[in-house]
Backbone as a chain_set.jsonl record, in Angstrom:
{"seq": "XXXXXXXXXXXXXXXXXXXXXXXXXXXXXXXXXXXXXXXXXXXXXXXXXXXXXXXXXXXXXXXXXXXXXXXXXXXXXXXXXXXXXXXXXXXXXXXXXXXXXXXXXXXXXXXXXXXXXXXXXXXXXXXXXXXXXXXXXXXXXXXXXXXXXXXXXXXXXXXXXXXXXXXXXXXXX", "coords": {"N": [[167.433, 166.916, 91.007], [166.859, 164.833, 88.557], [167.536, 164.274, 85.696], [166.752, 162.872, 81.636], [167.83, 161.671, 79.228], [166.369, 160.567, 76.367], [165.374, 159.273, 73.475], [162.562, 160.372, 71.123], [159.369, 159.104, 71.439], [157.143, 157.404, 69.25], [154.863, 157.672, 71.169], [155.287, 159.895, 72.417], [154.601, 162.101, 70.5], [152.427, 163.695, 70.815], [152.722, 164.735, 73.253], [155.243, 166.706, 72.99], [154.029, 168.384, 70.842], [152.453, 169.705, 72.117], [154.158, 170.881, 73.967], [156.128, 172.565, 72.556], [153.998, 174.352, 71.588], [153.571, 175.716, 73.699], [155.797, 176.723, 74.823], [155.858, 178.669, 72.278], [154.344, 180.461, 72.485], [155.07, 182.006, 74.455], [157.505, 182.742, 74.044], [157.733, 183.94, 71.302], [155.892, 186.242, 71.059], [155.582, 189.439, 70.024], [158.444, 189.412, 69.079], [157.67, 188.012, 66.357], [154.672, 188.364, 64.444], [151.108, 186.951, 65.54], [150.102, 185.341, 63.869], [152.123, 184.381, 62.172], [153.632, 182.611, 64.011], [151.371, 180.818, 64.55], [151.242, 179.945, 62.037], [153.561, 178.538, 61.378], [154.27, 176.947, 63.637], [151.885, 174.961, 63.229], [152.974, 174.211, 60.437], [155.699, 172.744, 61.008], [155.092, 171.429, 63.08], [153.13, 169.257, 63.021], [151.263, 166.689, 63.354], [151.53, 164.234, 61.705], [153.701, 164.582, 60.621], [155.811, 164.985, 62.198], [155.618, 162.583, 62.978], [156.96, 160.723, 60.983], [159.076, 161.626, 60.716], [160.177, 160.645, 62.87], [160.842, 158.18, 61.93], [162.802, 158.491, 59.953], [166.505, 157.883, 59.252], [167.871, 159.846, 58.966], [167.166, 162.181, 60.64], [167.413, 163.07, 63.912], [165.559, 163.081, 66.88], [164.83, 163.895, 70.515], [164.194, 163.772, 73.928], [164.113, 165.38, 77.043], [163.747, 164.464, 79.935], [161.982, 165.303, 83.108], [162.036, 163.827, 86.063], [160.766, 162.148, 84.859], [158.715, 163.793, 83.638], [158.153, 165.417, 80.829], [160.472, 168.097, 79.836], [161.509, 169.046, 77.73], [162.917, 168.96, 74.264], [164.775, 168.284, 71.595], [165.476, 168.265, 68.01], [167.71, 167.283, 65.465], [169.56, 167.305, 62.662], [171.291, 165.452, 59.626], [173.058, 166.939, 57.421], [172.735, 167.764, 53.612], [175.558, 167.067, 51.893], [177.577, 165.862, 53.696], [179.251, 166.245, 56.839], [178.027, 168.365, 58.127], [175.739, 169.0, 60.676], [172.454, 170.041, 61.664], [170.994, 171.867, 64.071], [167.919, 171.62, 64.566], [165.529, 172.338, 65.966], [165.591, 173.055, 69.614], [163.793, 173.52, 72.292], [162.777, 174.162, 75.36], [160.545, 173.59, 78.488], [159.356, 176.271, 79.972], [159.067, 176.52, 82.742], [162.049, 174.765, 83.137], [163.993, 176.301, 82.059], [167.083, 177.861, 82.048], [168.124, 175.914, 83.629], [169.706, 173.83, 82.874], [169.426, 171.899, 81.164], [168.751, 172.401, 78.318], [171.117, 172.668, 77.302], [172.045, 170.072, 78.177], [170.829, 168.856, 76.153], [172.05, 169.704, 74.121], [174.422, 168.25, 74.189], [173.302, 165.693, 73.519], [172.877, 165.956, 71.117], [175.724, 166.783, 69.647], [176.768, 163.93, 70.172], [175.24, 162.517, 68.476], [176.213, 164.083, 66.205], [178.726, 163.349, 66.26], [178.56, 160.293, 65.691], [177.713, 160.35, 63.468], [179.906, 161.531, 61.487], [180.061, 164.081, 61.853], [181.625, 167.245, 61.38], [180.711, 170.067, 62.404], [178.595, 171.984, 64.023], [175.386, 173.642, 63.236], [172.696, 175.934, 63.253], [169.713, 177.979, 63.268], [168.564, 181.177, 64.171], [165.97, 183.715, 65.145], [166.489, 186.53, 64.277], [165.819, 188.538, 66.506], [165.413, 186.697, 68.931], [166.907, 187.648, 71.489], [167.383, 186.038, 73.859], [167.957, 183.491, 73.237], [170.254, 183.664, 71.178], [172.439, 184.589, 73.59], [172.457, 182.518, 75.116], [172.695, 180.194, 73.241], [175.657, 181.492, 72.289], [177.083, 180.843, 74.871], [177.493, 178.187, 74.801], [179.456, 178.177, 72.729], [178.549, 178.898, 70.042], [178.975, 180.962, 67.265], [177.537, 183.72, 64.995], [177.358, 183.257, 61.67], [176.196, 183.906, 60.01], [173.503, 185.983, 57.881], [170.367, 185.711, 57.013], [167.455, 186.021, 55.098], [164.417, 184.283, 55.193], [161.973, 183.158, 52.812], [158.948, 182.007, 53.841], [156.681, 181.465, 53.215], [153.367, 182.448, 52.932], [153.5, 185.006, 52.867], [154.537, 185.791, 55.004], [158.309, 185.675, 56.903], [162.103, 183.876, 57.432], [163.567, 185.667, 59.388], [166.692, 185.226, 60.093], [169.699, 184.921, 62.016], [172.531, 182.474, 61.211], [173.925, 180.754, 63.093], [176.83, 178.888, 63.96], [179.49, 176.193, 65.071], [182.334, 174.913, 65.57], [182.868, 170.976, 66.106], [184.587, 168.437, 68.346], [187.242, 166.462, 67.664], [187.585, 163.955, 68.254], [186.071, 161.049, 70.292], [186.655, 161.693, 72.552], [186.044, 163.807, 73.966], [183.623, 162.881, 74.635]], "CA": [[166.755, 166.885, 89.723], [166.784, 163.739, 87.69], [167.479, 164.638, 83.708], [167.017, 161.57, 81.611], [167.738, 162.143, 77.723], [166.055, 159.84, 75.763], [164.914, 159.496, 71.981], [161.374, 160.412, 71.245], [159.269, 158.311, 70.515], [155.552, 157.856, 68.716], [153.356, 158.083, 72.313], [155.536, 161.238, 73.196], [154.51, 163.236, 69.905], [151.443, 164.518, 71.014], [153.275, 166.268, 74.351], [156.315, 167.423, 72.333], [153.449, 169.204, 69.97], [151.788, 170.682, 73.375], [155.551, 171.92, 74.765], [156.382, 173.482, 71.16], [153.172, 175.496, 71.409], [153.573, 176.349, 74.846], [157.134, 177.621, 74.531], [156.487, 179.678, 71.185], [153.375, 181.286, 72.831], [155.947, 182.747, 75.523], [158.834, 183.413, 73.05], [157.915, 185.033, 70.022], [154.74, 187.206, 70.933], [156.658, 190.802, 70.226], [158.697, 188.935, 68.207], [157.044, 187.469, 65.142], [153.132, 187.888, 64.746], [150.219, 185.534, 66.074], [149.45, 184.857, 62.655], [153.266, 183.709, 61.582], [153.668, 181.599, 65.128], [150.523, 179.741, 63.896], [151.895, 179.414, 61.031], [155.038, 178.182, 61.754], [153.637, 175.921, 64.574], [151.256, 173.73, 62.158], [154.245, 173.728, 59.241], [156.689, 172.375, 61.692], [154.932, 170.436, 64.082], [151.927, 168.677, 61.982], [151.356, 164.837, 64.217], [152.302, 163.331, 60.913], [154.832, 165.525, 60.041], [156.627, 164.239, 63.513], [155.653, 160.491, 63.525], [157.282, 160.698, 59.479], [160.443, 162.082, 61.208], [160.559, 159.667, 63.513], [161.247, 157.146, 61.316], [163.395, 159.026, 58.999], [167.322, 157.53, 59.416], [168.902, 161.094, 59.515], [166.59, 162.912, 61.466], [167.117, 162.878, 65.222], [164.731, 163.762, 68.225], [165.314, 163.5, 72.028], [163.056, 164.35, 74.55], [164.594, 165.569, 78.108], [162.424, 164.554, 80.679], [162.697, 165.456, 84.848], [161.558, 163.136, 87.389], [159.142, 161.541, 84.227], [157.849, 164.721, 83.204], [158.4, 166.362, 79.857], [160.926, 169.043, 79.98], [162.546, 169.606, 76.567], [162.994, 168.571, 73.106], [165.332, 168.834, 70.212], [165.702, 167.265, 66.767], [168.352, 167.386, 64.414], [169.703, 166.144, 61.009], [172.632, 165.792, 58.68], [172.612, 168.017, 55.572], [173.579, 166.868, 52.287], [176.975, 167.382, 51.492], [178.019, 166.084, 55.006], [180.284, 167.153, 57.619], [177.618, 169.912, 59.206], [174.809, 168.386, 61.45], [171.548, 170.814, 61.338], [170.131, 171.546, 65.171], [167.332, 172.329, 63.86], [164.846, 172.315, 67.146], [165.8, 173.022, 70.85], [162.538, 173.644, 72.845], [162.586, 173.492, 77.206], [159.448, 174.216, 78.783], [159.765, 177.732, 80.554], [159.933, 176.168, 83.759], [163.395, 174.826, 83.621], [164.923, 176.828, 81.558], [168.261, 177.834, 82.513], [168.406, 174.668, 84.955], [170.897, 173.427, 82.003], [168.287, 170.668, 80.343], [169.032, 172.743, 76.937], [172.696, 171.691, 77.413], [171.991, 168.17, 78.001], [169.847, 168.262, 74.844], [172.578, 169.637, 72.786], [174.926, 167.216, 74.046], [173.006, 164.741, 72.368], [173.352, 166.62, 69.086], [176.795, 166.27, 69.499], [176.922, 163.023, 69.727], [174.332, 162.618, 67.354], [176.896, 164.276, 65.273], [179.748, 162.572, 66.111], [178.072, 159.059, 65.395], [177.276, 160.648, 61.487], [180.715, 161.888, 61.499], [180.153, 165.632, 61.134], [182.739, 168.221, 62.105], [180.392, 171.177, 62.901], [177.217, 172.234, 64.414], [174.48, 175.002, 62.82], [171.582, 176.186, 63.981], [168.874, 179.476, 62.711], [167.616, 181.651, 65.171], [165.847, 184.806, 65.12], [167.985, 187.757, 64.8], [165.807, 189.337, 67.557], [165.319, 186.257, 69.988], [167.895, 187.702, 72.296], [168.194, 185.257, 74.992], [168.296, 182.396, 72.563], [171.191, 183.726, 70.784], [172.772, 184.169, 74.313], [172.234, 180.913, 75.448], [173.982, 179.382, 72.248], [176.622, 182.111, 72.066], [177.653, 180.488, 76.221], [177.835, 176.964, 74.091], [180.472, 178.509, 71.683], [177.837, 179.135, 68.65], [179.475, 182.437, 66.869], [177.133, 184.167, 63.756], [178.182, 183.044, 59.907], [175.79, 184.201, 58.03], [172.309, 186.557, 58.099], [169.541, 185.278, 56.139], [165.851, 186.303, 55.511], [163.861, 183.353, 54.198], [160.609, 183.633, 52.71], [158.58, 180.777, 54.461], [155.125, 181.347, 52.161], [151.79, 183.209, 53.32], [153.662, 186.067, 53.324], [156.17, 185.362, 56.161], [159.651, 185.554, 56.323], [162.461, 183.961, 58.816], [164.921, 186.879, 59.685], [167.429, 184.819, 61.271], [171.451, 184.627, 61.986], [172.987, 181.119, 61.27], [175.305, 180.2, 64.057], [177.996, 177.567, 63.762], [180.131, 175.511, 65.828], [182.643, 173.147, 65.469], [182.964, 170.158, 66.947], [185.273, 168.229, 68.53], [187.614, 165.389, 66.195], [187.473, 162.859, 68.925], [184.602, 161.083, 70.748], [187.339, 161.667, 74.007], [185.606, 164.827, 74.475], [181.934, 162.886, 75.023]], "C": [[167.357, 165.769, 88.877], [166.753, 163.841, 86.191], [167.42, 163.703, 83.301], [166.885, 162.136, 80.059], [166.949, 161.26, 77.054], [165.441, 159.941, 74.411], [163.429, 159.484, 71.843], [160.573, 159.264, 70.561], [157.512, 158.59, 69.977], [154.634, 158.553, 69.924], [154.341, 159.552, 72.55], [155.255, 162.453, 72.034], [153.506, 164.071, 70.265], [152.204, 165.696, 72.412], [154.254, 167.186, 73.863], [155.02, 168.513, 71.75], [152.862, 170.382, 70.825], [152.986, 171.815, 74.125], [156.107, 172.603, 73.529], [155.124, 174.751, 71.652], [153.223, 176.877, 72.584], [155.135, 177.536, 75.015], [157.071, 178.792, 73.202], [155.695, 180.454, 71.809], [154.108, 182.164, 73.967], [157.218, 183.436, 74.863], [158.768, 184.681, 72.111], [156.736, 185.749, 69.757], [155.821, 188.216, 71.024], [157.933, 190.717, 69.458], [158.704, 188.496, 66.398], [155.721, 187.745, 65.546], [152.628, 186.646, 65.172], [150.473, 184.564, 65.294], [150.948, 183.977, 62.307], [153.241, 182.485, 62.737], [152.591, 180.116, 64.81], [150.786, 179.186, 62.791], [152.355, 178.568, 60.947], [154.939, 176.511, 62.684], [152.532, 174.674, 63.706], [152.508, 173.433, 60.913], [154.887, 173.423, 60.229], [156.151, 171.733, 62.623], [153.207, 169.433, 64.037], [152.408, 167.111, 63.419], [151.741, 164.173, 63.268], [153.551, 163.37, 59.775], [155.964, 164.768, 61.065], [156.895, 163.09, 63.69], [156.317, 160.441, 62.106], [159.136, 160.867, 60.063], [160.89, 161.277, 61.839], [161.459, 158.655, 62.97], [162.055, 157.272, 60.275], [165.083, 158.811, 60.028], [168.395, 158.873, 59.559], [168.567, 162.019, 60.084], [166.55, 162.447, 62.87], [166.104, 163.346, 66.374], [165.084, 162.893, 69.813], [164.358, 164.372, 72.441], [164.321, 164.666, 76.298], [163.761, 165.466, 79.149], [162.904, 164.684, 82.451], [161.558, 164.954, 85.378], [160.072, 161.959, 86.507], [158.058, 162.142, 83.221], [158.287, 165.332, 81.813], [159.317, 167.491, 79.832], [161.27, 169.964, 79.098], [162.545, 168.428, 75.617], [163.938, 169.335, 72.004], [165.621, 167.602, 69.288], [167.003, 167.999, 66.0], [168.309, 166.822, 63.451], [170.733, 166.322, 60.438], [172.272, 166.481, 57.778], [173.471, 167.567, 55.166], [174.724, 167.759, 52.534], [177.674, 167.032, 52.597], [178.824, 166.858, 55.469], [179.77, 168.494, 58.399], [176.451, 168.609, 59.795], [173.618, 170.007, 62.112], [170.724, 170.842, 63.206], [168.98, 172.324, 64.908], [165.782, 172.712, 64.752], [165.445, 172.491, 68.908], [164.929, 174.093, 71.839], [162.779, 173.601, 74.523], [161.657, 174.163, 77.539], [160.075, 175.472, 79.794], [159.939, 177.755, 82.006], [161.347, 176.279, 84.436], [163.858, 175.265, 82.655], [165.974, 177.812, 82.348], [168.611, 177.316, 83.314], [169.76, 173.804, 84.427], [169.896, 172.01, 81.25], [168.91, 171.181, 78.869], [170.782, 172.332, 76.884], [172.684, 170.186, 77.19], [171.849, 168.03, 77.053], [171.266, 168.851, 73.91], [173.842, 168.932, 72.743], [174.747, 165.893, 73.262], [173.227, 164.93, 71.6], [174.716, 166.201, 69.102], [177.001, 165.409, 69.329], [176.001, 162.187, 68.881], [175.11, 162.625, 66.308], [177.922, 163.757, 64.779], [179.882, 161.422, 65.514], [178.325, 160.024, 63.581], [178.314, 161.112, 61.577], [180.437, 163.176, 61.035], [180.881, 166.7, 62.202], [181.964, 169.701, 62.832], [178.821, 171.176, 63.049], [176.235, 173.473, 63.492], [173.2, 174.975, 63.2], [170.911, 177.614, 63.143], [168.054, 179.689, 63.906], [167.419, 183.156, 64.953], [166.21, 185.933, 65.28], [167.473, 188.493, 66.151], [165.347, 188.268, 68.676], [166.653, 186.087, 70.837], [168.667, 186.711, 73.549], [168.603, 183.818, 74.562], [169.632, 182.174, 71.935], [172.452, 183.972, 72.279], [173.071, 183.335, 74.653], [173.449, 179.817, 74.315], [175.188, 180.146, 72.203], [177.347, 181.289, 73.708], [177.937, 179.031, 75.738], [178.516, 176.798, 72.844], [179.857, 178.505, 70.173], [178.865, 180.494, 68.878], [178.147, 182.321, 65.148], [177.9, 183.722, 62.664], [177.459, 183.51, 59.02], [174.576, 184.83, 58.938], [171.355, 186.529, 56.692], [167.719, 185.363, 56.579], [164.603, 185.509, 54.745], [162.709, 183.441, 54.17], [159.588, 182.329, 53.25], [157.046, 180.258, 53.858], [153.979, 182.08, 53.457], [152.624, 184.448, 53.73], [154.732, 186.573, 54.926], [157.333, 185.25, 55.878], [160.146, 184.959, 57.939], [163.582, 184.346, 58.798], [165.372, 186.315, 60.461], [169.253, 184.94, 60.918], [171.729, 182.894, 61.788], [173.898, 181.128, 62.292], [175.612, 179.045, 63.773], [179.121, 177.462, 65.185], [180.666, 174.21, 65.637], [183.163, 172.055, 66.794], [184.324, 169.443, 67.532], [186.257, 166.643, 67.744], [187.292, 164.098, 67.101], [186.333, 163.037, 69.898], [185.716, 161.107, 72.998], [186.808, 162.829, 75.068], [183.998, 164.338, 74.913], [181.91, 162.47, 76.567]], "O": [[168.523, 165.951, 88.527], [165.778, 163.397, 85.585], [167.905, 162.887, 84.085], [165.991, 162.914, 79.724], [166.461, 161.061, 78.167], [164.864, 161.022, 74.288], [162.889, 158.561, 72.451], [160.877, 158.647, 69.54], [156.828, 159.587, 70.206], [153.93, 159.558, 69.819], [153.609, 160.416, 73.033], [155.542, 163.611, 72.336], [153.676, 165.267, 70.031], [152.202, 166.924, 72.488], [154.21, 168.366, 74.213], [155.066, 169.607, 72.312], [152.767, 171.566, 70.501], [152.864, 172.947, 74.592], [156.774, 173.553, 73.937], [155.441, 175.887, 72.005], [153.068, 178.098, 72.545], [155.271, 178.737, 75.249], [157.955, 179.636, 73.053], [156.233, 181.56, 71.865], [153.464, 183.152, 74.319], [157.746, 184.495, 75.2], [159.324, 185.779, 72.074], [156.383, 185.977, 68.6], [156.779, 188.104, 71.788], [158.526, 191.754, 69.162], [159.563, 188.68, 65.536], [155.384, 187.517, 66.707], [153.24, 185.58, 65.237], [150.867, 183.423, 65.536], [150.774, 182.765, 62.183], [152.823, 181.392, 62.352], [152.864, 178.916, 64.823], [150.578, 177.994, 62.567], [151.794, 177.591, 60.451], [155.39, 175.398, 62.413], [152.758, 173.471, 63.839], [152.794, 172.267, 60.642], [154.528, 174.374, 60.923], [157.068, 171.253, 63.29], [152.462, 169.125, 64.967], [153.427, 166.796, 64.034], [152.458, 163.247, 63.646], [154.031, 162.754, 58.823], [156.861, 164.053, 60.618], [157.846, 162.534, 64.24], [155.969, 159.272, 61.94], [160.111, 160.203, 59.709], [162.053, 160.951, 61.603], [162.561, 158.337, 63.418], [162.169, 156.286, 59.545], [165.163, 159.293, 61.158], [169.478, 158.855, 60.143], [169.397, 162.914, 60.244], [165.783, 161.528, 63.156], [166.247, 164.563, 66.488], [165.441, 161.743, 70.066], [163.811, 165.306, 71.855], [165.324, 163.96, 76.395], [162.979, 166.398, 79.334], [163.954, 164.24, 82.917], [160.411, 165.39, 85.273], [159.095, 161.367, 86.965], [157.178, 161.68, 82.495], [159.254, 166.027, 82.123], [158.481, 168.393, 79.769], [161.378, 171.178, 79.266], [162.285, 167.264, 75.92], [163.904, 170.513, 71.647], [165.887, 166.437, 69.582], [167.159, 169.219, 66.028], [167.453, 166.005, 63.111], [171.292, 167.4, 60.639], [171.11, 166.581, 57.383], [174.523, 167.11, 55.614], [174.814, 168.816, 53.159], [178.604, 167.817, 52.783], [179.211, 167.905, 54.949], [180.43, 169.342, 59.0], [176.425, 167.474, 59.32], [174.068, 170.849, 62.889], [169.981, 169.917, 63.533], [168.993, 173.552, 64.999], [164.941, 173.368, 64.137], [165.779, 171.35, 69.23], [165.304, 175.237, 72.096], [163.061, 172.434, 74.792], [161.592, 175.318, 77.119], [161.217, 175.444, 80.251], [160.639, 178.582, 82.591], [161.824, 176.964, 85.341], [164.383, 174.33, 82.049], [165.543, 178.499, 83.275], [169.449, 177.861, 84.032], [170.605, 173.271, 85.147], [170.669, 171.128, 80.876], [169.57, 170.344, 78.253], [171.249, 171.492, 76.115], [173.149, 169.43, 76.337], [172.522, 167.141, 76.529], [171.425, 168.231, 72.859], [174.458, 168.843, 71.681], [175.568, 165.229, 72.628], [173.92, 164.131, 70.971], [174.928, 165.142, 68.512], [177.575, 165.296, 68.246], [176.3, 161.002, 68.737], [175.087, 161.719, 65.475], [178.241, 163.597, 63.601], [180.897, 161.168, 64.866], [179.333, 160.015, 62.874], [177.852, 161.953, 62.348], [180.562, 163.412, 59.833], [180.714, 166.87, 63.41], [182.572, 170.343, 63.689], [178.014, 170.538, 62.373], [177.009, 174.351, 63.108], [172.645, 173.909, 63.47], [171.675, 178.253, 62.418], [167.254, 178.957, 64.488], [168.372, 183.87, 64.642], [166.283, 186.425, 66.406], [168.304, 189.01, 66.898], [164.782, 188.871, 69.589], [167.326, 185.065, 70.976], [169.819, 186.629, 73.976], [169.339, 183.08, 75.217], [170.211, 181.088, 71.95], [173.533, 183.454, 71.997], [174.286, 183.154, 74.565], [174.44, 179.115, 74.515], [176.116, 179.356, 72.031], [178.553, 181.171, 73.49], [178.827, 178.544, 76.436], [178.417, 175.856, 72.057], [180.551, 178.163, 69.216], [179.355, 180.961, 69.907], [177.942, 181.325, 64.455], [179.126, 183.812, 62.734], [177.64, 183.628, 57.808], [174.407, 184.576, 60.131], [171.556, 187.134, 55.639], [167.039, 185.054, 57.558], [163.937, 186.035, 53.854], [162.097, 183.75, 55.192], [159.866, 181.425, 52.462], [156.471, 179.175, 53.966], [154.072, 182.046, 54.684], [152.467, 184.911, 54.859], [155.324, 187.512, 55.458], [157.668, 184.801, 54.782], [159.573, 185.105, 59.019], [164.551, 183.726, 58.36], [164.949, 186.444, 61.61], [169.82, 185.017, 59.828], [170.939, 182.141, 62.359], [174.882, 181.813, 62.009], [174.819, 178.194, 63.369], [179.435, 178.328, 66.002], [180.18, 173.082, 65.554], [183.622, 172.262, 67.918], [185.327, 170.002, 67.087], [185.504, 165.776, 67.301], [186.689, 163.188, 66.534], [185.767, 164.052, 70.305], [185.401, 160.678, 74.108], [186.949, 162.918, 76.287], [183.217, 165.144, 75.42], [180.838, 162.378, 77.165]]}, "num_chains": 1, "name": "protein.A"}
């Protein structure tokens, strides 16, 4: 298997928008309602919401692709006040998941992070998407905080913050 990280770019927003949909439609039915997922899925993954990001100097995206093909996606970003770095996307089509692609991808973050000099990682995930919080808890995320944000139309996102810090030197990349 051939992993190849690379930064997303304009022609790859339309498949990123197709592997978002495809992955929440498997995730968070039983989860979150239809109605929020749709939601959620047009506020967060709009085509000019994405190509805007693109070009935005503290927002990152990477695409993970095998053999050519699409596999995975995550974006990050710095948050004001530096010194944290926001993973604020990490997507793998349902395929390869647990092949380690979501690893690769948050290697990038790291050094994503490292480049912006920020000492620690965070992330929000659904207090009840169990294998997600797994998954990051095996990449040394631990819980800091439980927060239930109101997201508008009547939605909320009941999630845990996990954190993780990083490492001081780039000896560890």
């Amino acid at each position: 298997m051939d992993v190849l990280i690379t930064p997303v770019g304009v022609a790859d927003v339309d498949s990123v928008i197709k592997l978002a949909r495809q992955v929440w439609q498997q995730t968070y039915p039983g989860i979150i309602s239809e109605e929020q997922i749709d939601y959620m899925l047009a506020q967060r993954y709009g085509r000019e919401l994405l190509l805007a990001e693109l070009g935005m100097p503290d927002i990152w995206w990477d695409k993970a692709t095998v053999d050519g093909c699409l596999a995975g996606f995550s974006s990050c970003m710095t948050l004001a006040g530096g010194g944290e770095m926001k993973l604020d996307k990490l997507y793998v089509d349902p395929q390869w998941q647990g092949s380690g692609i979501g690893a690769r991808l948050i290697q990038a973050v790291e050094r994503h992070a490292h480049v912006a000099d920020c000492q620690a990682l965070i992330l929000a995930v659904n207090k009840r998407n169990e294998r997600a919080i797994a998954a990051y808890r095996r990449h040394g995320f631990v819980v800091r905080d439980s927060v239930c944000v109101d997201i508008g139309h009547g939605f909320v996102m009941d999630d845990f913050i996990m954190s993780r810090s990083l490492p001081a030197t780039a000896a560890s990349w």
